[in-house]
PATIKE-121891 format. One record per residue (C-alpha): z, y, x; residue number from 0. Coordinates in Angstrom, 3 decimals, always signed. Layout:
% PATIKE-121891
[bafi [Z Y X] NUM]
...
//
This chain:
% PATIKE-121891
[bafi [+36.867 -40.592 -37.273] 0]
[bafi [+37.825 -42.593 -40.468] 1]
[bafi [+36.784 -41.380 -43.567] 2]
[bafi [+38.343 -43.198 -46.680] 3]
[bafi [+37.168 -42.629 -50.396] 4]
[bafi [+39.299 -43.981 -53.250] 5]
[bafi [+37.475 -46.217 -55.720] 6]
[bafi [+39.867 -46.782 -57.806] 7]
[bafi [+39.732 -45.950 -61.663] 8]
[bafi [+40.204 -42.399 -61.880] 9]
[bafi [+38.163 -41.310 -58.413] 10]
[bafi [+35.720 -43.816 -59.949] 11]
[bafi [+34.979 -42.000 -63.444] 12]
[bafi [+34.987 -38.719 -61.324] 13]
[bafi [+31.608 -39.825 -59.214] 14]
[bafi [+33.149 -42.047 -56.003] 15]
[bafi [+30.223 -44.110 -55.594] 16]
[bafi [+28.009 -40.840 -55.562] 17]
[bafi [+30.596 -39.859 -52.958] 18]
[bafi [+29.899 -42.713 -50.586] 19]
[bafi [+26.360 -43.120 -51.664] 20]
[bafi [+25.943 -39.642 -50.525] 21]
[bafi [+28.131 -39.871 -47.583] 22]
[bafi [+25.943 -42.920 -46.203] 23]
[bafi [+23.072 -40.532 -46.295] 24]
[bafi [+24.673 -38.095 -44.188] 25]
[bafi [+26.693 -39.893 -41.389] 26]
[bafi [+22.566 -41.871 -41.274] 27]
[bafi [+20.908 -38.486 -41.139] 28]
[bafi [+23.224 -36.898 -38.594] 29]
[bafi [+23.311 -40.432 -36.537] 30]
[bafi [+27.265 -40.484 -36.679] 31]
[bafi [+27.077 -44.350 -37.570] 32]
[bafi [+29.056 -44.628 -33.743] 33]
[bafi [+31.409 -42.182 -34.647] 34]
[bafi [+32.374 -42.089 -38.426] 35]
[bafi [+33.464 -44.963 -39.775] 36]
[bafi [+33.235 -45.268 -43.697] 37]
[bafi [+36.009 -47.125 -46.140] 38]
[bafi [+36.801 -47.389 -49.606] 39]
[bafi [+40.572 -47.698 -50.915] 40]
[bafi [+42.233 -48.314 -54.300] 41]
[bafi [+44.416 -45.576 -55.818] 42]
[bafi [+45.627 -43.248 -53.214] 43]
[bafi [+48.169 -41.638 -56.160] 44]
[bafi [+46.354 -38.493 -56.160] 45]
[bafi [+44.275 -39.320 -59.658] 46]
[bafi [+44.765 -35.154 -60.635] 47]
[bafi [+42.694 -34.165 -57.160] 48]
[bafi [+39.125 -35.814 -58.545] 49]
[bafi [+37.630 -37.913 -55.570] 50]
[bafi [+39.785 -38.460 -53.226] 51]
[bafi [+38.315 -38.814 -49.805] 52]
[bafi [+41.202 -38.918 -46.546] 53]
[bafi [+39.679 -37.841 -42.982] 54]
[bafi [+41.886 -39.341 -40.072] 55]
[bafi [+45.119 -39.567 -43.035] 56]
[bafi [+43.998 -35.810 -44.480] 57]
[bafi [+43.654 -35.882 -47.922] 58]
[bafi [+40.595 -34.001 -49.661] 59]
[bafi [+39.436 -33.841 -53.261] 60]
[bafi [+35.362 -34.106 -53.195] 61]
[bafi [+33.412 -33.924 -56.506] 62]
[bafi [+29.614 -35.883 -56.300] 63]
[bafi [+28.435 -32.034 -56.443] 64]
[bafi [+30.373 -31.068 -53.289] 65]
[bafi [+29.869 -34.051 -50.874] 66]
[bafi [+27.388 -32.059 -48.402] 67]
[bafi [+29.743 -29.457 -47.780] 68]
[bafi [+32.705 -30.921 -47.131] 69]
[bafi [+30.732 -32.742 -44.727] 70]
[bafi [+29.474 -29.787 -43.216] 71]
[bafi [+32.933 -28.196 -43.013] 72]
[bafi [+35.538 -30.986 -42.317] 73]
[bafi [+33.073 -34.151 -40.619] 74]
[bafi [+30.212 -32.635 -38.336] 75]
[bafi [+32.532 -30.042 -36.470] 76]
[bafi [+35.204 -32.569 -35.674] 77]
[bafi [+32.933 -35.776 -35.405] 78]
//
């Protein structure tokens, strides 16, 4: 699984590097290092969504606040 967060401009005003920050912590803690890989982009177009964050090309808007459930939700039951 690929997960992509957008550091551009916008995403990175909005909290991206708590985003990634955060998700280091949990693919670590969950010891999905072999499984989910971890990227940052430039503008994905989508500055209105917050954080943007794609999972395998899905696109998802993540706030800093929100990180642990989306992981919860859309990376542990499909890693």
């Amino acid at each position: 699984m690929k997960l992509t967060v957008c550091i551009g401009s916008s995403c990175h005003v909005k909290g991206s590097k708590s985003v990634i920050e955060q998700l280091q912590k949990l693919i670590a803690a969950n010891n999905l290092g072999d499984k989910v890989q971890l990227a940052g982009t430039f503008c994905t177009g989508n500055c209105e969504k917050g954080v943007c964050v794609t999972r395998d090309e899905e696109l998802f808007s993540v706030h800093p606040d929100t990180v642990e459930e989306f992981f919860n939700t859309e990376v542990l039951p499909k890693a």
